[in-house]
N, C-alpha and C positions, 0 to 999 in steps of 0.2 A: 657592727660586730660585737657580739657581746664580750670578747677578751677584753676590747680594747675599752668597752664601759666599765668593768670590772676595773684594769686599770688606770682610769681616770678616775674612776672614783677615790681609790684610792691614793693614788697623787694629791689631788683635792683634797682631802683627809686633812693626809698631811701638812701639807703647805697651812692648810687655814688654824692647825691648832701649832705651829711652831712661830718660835721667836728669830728668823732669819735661818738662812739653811740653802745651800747650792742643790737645786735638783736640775736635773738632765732629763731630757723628753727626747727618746731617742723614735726618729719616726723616717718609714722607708721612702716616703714619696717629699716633694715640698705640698700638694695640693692637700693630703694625709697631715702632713702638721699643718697647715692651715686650717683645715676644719677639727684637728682637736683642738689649736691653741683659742679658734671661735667657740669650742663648745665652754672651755675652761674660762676662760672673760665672761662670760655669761652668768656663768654659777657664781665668781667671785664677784662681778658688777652687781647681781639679785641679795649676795650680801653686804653689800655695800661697802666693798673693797674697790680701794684702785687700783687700773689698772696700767703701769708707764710702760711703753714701749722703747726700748732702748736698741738701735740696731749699728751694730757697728760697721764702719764703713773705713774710707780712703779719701786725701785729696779736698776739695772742695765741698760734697757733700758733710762734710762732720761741720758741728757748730765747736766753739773755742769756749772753751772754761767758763769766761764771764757768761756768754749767751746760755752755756748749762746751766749755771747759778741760777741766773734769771730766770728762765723758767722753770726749774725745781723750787724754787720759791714761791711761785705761781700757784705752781701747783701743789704743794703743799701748803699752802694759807686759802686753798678756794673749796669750797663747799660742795661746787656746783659742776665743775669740769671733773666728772669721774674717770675720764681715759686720757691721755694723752703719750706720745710719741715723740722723742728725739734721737739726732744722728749723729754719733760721737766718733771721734778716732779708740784705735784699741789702746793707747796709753791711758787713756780717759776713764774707763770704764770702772774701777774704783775708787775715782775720783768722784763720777756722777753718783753711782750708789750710794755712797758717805754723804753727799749735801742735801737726799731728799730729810725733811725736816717734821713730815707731817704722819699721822698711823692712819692703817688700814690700808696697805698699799701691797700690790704683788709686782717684784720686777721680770719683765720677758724681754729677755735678751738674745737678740737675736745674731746670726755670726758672718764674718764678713765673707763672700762665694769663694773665693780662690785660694786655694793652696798656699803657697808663699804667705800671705794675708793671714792664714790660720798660723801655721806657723810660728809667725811674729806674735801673733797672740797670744797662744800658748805661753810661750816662753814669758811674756809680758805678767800673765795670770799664775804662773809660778814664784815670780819676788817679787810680786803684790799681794801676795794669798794671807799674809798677815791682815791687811788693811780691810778684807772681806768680814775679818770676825765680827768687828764693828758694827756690822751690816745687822739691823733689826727686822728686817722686812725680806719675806720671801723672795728669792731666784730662784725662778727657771730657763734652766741655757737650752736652745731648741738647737736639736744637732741631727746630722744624719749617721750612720755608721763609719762614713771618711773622718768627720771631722771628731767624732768621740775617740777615733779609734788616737788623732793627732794628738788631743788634748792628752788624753789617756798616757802618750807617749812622751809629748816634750813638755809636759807640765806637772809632773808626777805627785809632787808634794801638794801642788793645789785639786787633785782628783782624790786623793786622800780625803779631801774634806770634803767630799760630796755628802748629801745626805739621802738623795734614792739617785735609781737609774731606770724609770716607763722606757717600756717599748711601748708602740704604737705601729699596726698597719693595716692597708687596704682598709678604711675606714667607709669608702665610697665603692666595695669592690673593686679597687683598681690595681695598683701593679704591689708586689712586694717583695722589696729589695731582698732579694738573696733564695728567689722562686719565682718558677713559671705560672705566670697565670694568664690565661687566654684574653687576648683584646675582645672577642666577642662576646664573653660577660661583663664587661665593664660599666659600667654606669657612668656618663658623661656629665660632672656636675662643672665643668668649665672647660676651659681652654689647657692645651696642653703647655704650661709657660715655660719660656728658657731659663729660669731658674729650674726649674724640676727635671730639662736637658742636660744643666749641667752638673745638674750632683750626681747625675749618673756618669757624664764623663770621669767628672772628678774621681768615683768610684772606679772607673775604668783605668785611668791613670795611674791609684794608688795600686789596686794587686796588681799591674802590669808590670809595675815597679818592684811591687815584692815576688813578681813570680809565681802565683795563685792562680794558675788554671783556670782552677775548679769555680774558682770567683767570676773570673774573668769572663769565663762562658755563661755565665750564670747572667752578668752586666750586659755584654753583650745580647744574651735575649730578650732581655727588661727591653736594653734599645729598641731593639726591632719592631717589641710592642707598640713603642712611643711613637715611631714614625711610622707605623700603621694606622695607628688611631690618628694621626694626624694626614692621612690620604697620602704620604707618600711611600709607596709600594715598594719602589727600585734600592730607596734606603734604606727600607725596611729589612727585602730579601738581603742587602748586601752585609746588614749586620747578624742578620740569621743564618750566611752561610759561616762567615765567622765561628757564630758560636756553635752549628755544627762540623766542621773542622776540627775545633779542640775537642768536643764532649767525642769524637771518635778515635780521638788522639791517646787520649785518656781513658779508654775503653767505659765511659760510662752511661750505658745505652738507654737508660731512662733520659736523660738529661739529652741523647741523639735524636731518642723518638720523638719527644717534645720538638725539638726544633726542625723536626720533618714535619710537625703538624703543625707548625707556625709557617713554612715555608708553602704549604699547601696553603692553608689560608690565604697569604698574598699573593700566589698566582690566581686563586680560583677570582677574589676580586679583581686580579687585573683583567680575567678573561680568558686566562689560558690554562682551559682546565684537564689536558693532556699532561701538562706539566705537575698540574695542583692532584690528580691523580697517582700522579706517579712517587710523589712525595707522601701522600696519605696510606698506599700502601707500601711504603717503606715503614712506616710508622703501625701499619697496621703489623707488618711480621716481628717488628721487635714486641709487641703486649703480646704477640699469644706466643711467644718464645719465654718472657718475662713472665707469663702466666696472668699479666696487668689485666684482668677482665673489667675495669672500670675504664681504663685507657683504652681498653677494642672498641668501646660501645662507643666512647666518646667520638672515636677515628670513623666508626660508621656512620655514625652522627654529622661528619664532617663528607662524607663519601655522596653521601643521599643528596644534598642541594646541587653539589657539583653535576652527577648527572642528572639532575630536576633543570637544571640549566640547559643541558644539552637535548632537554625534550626528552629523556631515557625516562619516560615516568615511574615504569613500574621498576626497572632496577634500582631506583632511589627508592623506591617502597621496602624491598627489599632487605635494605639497609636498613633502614628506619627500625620496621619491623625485630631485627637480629640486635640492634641498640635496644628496642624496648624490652624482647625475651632480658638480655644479660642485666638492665636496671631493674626489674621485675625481681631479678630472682637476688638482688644486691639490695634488694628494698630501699632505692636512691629513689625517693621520692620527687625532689627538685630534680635530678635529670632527667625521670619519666614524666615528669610534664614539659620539659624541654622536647623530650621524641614527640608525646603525642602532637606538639606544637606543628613540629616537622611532618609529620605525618600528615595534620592537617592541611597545611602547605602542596606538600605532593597532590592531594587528593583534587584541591580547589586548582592545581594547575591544569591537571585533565579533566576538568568540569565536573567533577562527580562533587556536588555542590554537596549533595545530603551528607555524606563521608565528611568532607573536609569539619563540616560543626559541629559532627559527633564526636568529635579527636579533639577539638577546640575545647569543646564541652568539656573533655577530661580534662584537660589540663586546666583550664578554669577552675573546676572545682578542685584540684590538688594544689594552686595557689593561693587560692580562697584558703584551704585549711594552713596551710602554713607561714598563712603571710607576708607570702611572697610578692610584694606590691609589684616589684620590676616585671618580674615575669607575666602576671595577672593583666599589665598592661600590655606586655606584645599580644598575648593573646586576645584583649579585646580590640588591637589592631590590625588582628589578623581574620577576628571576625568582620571586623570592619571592611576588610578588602573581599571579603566573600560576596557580603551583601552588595559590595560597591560593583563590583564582576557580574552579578547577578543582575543586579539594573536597580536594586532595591534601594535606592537612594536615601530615602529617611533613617533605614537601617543603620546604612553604611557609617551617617553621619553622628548617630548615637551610639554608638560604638567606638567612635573614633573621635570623640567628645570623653565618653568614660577612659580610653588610652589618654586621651590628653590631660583631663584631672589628675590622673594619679604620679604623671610623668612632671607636671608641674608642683605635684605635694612631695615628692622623693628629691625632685631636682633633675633628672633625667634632661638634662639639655640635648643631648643629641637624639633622645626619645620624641621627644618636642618637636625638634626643624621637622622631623620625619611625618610625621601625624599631621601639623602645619600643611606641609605636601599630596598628604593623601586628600587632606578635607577640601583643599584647592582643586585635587581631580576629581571629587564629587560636585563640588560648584558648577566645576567647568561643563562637566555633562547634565546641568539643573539648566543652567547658561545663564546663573548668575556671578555675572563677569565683574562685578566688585567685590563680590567675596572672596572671587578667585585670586584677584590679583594681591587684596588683601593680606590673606593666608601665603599666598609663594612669597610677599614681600615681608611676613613674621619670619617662615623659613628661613628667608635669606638671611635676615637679619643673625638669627641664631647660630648660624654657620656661618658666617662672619665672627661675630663673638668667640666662638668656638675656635677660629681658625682650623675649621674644617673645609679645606681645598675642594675637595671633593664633591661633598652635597653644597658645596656651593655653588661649584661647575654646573651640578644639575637640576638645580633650582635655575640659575640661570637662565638652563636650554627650556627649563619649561617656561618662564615667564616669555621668552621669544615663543614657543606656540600658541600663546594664549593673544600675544599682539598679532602673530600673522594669522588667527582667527578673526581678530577683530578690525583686519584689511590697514594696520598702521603697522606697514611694514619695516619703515626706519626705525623704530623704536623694537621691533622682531628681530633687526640684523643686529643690532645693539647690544640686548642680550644675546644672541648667539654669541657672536666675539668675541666676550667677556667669558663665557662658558667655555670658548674654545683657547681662549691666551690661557685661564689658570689650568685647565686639561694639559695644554701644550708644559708647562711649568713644571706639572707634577709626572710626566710623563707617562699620561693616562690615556694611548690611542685609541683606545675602545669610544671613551668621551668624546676626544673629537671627532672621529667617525660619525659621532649620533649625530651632532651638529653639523656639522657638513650634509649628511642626509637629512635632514631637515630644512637646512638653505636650501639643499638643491630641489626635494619635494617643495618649497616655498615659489621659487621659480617656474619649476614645474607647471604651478597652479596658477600662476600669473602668468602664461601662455609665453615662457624666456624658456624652453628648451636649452638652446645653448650653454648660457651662465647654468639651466639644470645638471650639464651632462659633467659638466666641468667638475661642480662642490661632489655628485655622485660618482667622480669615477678618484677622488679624494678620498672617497666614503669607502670605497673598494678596499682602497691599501693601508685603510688605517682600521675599522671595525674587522674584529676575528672572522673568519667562514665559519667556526662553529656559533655563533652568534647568533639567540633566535629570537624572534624573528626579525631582528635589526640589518642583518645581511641579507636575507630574503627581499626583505621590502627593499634597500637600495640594489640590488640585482634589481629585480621590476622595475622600478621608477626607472634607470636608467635606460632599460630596454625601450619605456617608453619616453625618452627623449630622442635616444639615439628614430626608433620611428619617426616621431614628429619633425626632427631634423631633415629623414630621408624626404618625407611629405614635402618639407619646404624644396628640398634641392628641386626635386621632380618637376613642380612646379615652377619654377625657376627657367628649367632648362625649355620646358613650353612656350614660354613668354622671352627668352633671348631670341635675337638674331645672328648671332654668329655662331656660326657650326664647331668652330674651337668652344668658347661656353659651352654649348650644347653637351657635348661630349665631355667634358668633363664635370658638369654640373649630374647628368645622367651618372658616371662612372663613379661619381660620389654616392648619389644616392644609394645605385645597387652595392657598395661596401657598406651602408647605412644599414641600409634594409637588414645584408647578410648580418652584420657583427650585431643589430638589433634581435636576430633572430638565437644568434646562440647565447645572447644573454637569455632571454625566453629558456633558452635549455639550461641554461647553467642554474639557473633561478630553481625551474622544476625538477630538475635532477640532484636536487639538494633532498635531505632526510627530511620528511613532514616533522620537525622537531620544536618541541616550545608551542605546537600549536592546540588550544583545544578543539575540543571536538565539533564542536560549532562554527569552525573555520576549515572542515577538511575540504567542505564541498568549495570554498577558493581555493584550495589550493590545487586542485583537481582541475580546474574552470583554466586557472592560470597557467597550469601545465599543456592544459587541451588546444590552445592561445595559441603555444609555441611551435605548436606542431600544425594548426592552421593558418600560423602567418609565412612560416614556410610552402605550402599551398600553391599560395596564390602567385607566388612566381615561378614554382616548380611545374618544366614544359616535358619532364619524362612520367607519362603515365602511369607507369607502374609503382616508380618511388610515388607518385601524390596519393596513389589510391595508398599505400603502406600509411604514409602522415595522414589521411584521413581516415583509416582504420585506428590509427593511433588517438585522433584526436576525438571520435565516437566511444572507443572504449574509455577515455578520461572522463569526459560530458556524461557516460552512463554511472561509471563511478560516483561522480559528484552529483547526481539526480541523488543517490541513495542519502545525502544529508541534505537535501534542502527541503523545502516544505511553503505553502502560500505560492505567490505568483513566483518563486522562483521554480516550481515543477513545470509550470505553462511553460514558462522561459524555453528550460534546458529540454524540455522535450520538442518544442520549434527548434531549438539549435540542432537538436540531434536528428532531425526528420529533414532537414535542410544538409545537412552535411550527408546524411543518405543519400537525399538524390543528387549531390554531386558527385561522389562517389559512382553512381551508378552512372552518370552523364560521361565521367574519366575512363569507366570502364567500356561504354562504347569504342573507344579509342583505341583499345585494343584489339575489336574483332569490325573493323572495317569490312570487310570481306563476308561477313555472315550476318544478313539482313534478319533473318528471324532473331537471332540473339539480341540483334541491336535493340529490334522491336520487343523484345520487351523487358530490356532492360529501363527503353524508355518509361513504356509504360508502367515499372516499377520506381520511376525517379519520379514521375509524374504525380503517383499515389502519394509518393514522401512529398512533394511539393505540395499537396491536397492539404494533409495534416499538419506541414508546415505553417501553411497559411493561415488554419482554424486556430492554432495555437496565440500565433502573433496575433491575429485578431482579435481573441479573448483578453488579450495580455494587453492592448491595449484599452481594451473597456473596463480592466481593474485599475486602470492609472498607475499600474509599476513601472511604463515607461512610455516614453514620450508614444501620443499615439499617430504622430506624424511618421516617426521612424518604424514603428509596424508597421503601417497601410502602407508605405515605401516597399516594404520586404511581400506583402501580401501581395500587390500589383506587379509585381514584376515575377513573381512566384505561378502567378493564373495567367500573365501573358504566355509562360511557357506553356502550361498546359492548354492554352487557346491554339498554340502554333501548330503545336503536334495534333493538335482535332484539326485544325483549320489544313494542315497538308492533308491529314487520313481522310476526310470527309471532302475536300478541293471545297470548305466552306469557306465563301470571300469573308461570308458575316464576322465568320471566326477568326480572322485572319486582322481583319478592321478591329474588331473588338483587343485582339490582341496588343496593334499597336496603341491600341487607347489605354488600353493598361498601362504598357511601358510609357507612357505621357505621364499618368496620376502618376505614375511611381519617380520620375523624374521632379513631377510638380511638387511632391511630399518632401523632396530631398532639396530642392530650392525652397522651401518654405523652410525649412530648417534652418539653413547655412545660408548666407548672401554672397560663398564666396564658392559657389560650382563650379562657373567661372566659362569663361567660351570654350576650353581646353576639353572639358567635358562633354559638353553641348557639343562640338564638333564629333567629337568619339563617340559620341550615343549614338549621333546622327548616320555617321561611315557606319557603325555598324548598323543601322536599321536597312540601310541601303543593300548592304552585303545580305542582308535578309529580303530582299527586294528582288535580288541579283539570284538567290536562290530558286525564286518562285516563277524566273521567265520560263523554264524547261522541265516545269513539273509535268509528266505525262505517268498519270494514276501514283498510288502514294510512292515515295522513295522514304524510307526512312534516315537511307544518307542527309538526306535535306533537310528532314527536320531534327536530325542531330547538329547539322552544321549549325540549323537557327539557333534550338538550345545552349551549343555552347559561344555563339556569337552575343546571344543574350547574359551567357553566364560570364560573357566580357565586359558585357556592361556593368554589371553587379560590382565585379573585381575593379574595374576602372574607376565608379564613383567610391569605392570604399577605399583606393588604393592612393586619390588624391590629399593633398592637405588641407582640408576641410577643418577647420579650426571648431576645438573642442567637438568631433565627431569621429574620433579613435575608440574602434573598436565597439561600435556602435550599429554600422552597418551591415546587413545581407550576412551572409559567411563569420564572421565575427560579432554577429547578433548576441551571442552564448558572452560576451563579453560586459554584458548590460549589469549580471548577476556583480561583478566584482563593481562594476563601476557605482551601482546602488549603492555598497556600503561604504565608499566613500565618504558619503554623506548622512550616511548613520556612525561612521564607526568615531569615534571622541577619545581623549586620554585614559602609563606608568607606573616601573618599576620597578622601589626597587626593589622592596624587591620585586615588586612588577611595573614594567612598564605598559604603555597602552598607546593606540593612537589616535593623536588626535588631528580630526581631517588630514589621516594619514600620514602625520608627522609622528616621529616618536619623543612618547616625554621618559624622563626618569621620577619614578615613583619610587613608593617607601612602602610597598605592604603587598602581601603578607611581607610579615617580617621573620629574615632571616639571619637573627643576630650579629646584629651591627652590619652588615653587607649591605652595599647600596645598590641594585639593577635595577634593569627593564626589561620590558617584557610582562605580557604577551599583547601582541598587534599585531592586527590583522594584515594580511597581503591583498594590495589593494592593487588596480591598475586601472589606467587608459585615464582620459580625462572625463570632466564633469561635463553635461549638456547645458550652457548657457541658461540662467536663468530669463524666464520672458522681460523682464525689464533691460536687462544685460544685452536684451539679439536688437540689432538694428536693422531699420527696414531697410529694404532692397533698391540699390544704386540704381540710377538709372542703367549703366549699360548692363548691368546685370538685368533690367527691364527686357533691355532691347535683345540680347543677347538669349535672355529665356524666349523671346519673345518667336524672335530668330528658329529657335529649336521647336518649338509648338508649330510654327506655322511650317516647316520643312518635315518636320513630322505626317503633319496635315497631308501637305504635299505628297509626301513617299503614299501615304493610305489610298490618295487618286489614282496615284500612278500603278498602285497594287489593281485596283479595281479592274485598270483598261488590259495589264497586264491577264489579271483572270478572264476578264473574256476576248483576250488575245485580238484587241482591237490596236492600228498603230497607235502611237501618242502622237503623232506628226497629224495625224487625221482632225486631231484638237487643240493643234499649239495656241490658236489665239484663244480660244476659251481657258485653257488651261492659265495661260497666264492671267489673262483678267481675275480667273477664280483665287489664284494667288496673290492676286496684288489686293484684292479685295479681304483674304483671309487675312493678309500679313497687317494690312489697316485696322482690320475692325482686332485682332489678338492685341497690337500694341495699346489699343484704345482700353481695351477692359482692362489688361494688364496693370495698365496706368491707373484705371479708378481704383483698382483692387489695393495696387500699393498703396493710393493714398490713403482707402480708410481705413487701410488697415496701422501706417503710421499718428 
């Protein structure tokens, strides 16, 4: 600050042309006299003046007269030791000055912290004040406003002899005593120390003492700053309401609005931006009552992130916007490139990438002219997170290389951890994992240093995603823990919310449902609902635990023998199912908020999910056909942002959910054969297009093409059945069952764990389609709706079991592949965006929204990943036998179709029959066997 150069200069002045002389450096902060009393040892140390440190203290710390002697002897006969330091009692202190012996020497004396202590001092410094004349060599006493005001008072006669009085403040842009200055301008050049806590007490102390208000509220703000910038929020607000209490008491409504804009502050970082609103516009009606139009702009200023958080983009535009008119027309150059900062922020949060560097760009070049290193730097961090969001990685990281230069030339420590942070989530998406870890582990370090609680929690939770990336998960759980014990401390739920959603997605991913459902339904009651997309994505994940869970009961209840298990292993399941499915709603019925635009088409996808997992257990046709109209209009929705094999995708899903739709709505006119007919034959047509899609879809490799030709073959058996009844063609009828075989063969080629449970169900139902065709006389279309929906059970039955890592992959749930891909595209945060990585969410540092730590934006992912081919193990024997079982009874039912069509008995063939079976069932376990083994 140039005051305070001004006034050091001249201090300096003096001191170096006088012959002894008391001067006072009166300074608002301890961090503020520390770096003026480093600038001033410098300039004297260059003239080659010494420099003694003399600190007065209490007790055991002070040395005893001889040990002063001694070393002021020392150092007054040495040449070469130009600083030195000793710690004396307050009787002492002109005793020590008197014995230094040697020229060229400046004494900095510094004063003992506590009240009482000062006190005794003073009084000490008044009939000693003779003994100072003596004194040849410059003092300077470093005081705050408490203790000058003390000296001032119980030492009268020795304040007399002073010979100047420097003020000094905010030297680092940081607080100063006796005015409000925003924590989010501050420049972080250390730790916030208990010394500089308590000379604000102490200040607090004395006007409370003397009954000063106006002081008091004035301290009390100062506090709230201190324990904001140090991440704790709760002490923050509880000294802010304080000091709004008095300032309203007092009717002094600048000094109310202020502390309504400091009280928003720490709600909007703890998350609760309902609250940080409603305090902003408190704030907001006292400046335009006050007429304060530099205080409106600022308060808009402060409006615009909060709802940029809640996803409200263009109302935070809004704001930004009416900020920049009133600095525009106030010609505030440093707070117009502060908006357009923000500006750029909003723009880059709804992907309007171009916008967001055009805003960037201004304020770049209005720091550029002004010199503005601080500012110059978020905005090259802010460019940084554009390019980084973009995918432009080299970009990101030369950008965010230039914020870290200049953050390291100013001193900018908390500028630094943050940057550290971002350049770790460009690593991480390069996927070089030394660098990464590298960088979160300089963060850390510096939020340490800092005792910043906060960004240390969330460095933490990012270094645990980068170990459960790299499959060492004890060292994953490690930092989580650690992220979530100092979150717990500082009483920062939002915090441990992430990390509990992260444990629980970490499980998730390691096929522990369970332990997932548990850390995400943590995640529920501690991360906010307005939350984006941090409560979204733990909604989803949970939903799909709670599934996975029902999966396993289901299966479970298959495989018991006791009818009690049975029934309650079932009775679990279907509350699984159900509470899995209104998570599904509760998830999609959330505001598309915080997300951009290249994420609608999941959220759409996710939503269409909820309404088709509902579906498949709903037996009232009319409600499924309503959820299947629900879930077609979402899947069309979300066609409109996808692009690549994701169009193949969603338009199979949507021509598959047509013809069930129209298969449900048979259901309805039982009684009116020509309707049924052609409704069939319009599910049929959607079955057609169905199939061309997935099949294309698998020959671009967007997804396993095992699980297409699964969805394909079971898609043309229907349309084989309904030709094979209209036509009494056996061909078609045989061919048909051949289909549903590949289509079963494709889904055991996948999974080794179908399981006999299935293979039984496939099986009943093929028969029940067997059972169909003994009394066909010319076509019924009853009959071949019963096949189609008997087949569209088999569909439901294999997608409905616990099929490990095969959620929401299958037939009906096909449309679920689009989300499930970018699991494994999607990577890391922040804060202030976060990001995620394989689905985890990190806390990042950029854009930067002065001094504010979040995350966001990530993506809403769901279901699980498909076994990578090294990861799937070959097929068990009984799973052999078992397939095997199912292929040759298949066989079987096709014979039995044959004698059936030409209405020959079967008794007429039993011994052939059998032979041809016991022959079929030898020679399928024989191939089956060679298959598996080359293929193990």
């Amino acid at each position: 600050m140039l005051e305070n150069e001004q006034e050091l200069l001249k201090l300096e002045t003096e001191m170096y042309y006088s012959d002894g002389g008391i001067y006072f450096a009166d300074c608002d902060t301890a961090s503020t006299r520390d770096e003026i009393a480093q600038q001033l040892e410098n300039r004297f140390l260059n003239k080659n003046i010494k420099i003694i440190k003399v600190k007065i203290g209490v007790g055991e710390t002070a040395s005893t007269r001889d040990e002063i002697a001694r070393h002021l002897e020392r150092v007054s006969s040495s040449g070469g030791a130009r600083r030195s330091e000793i710690g004396i009692q307050a009787n002492d202190l002109a005793y020590t000055l008197n014995r230094y012996r040697g020229d060229n020497a400046a004494f900095f004396v510094y004063l003992p912290p506590e009240k009482p202590e000062l006190e005794d001092l003073a009084r000490i410094l008044n009939y000693t004040r003779e003994e100072f004349a003596k004194i040849k060599q410059p003092i300077i006493i470093w005081v705050d406003k408490v203790s000058l005001g003390i000296i001032a008072r119980s030492a009268p006669d020795f304040w007399a002899w002073r010979a100047r009085v420097s003020e000094f403040g905010g030297v680092s842009g940081g607080l100063k005593y006796g005015g409000e200055v925003e924590a989010a301008e501050t420049i972080w050049r250390g730790k916030i120390s208990d010394e500089e806590m308590q000379s604000y007490e102490r200040a607090l102390a004395e006007f409370q003492e003397r009954g000063d208000e106006k002081e008091v509220s004035k301290i009390l703000g100062q506090l709230g700053i201190l324990y904001y910038r140090r991440g704790e929020w709760d002490r923050a607000i509880e000294y802010y309401e304080k000091s709004m209490e008095i300032f309203d008491a007092i009717g002094n409504q600048h000094g109310l609005a202020k502390a309504y804009g400091n009280l928003g502050n720490a709600y909007a970082s703890k998350g609760e931006w309902d609250l940080a609103i409603e305090y902003f516009d408190k704030n907001m009606e006292i400046s335009k009552a006050l007429g304060d139009q530099h205080g409106l702009a600022k308060t808009y200023n402060n409006l615009g992130p909060v709802y940029e958080d809640k996803g409200m983009w263009d109302r935070a535009i809004e704001y930004f916007e009416e900020s920049m008119k009133i600095f525009e027309d106030l010609g505030d150059q440093h707070e117009l490139a502060k908006t357009y900062n923000n500006l750029g922020n909003a723009y880059a949060s709804k992907g309007e990438w171009d916008l967001a560097i055009e805003y960037f760009d201004k304020s770049m070049e209005i720091s550029k002219a002004l010199g503005d290193q601080h500012g110059l730097a978020k905005t090259y961090g802010n460019l940084g997170s554009v390019y980084y969001h973009k995918g432009e990685w080299d970009h990101a990281i030369e950008y965010y290389k230039k914020d870290m230069g200049i953050s390291e030339d100013i001193g900018d420590q908390h500028g630094l951890a943050k940057t550290y942070n971002n350049l770790g989530l460009v690593y991480y998406h390069k996927g070089e994992w030394d660098r990464v870890i590298k960088y979160y582990e300089k963060s850390m370090e510096t939020f340490e240093a800092l005792e910043d609680q906060h960004g240390l929690a969330a460095t933490y939770n990012n270094l645990g995603l980068v170990y459960a990336h790299m499959g060492e998960w004890d060292h994953a759980i490690e930092y989580y823990e650690r992220s979530m014990g100092i979150s717990e401390d500082i009483g920062n739920r939002h915090m441990v919310g992430i990390t509990f959603s992260n444990i629980g997605k970490g499980y998730l991913d390691r096929s522990n449902p369970v332990e997932a459902k548990s850390n995400l339904e943590e995640t529920i009651e501690k991360i906010h609902p307005d939350a984006r997309p941090e409560y979204p994505n733990a909604l989803n994940w949970l939903a799909v635990s709670l599934r996975m869970i029902a999966d396993q009961r289901k299966h479970e209840a298959k495989l018991t023998s006791s009818e009690v298990d049975h029934k309650k292993l079932v009775s679990d399941a279907a509350e699984l199912y159900r509470e899995a499915s209104e998570r599904y709603e509760e998830t999609h019925g959330l505001p598309l908020a915080r997300m951009p635009r290249s994420l609608l088409m999941d959220a759409h996808l996710t939503r269409a999910l909820s309404y088709s997992v509902q579906n498949i257990t709903e037996e009232d046709a009319g409600k499924a056909i309503a959820l299947l109209d629900s879930t077609i209009a979402e899947m069309k929705a979300a066609l409109e942002f996808a692009d690549g094999a994701d169009i193949i995708r969603l338009k199979g899903a949507i021509a598959s959910h047509e013809a069930k739709r129209c298969v449900r709505e048979i259901d309805l006119h039982k009684e009116e054969a020509e309707k049924q007919n052609r409704l069939l034959d319009l599910a049929i047509n959607y079955l057609g297009e169905a199939s061309e899609s997935f099949g294309s879809l698998g020959e671009t490799g967007a997804c396993s093409s095992k699980t297409c030709d699964g969805c394909r073959h079971l898609y043309t058996a229907l349309g084989l059945i309904r030709d094979g009844y209209r036509e009494e063609s056996n061909q078609k009828i045989m061919d048909a069952v051949s289909e549903i075989r590949l289509a079963e063969g494709c889904y055991q080629s996948i999974s080794n764990e179908l399981g006999m449970d299935v293979v039984d169900r496939v099986n009943e139902i093929l028969m029940r389609v067997a059972d169909n065709l003994k009394n066909v006389e010319g076509f019924d279309p009853r009959n071949a709706v019963d096949a189609a929906n008997n087949v569209f059970d088999v569909l439901d039955e294999v997608s409905g079991v616990g099929l490990r890592n095969m959620i929401k992959i299958l037939v009906f749930d096909e449309a679920g592949n689009v989300t499930e891909r970018k699991i494994s595209d999607e990577v890391p945060t922040g804060g202030s965006s976060a990001n995620a990585k394989e689905g985890g969410i990190s806390a990042a540092f950029g854009p930067v929204k002065d001094s504010t730590i979040y995350t966001g934006p990530t993506t809403i992912v769901g279901g699980d990943k498909e076994p990578s081919p090294e990861k799937q193990k070959s097929t068990p024997l009984w799973g052999r036998i078992f397939g095997s079982i199912g292929g040759i009874i298949s066989e079987a039912i096709a014979i039995i179709l044959i004698h059936f069509i030409f209405e020959e008995s079967i008794e007429k063939f039993a011994i052939e029959s059998l032979l041809i079976l016991t022959m079929l069932l030898s020679i399928t376990i024989f191939i089956r066997h060679k298959i598996s083994k080359s293929e193990t």
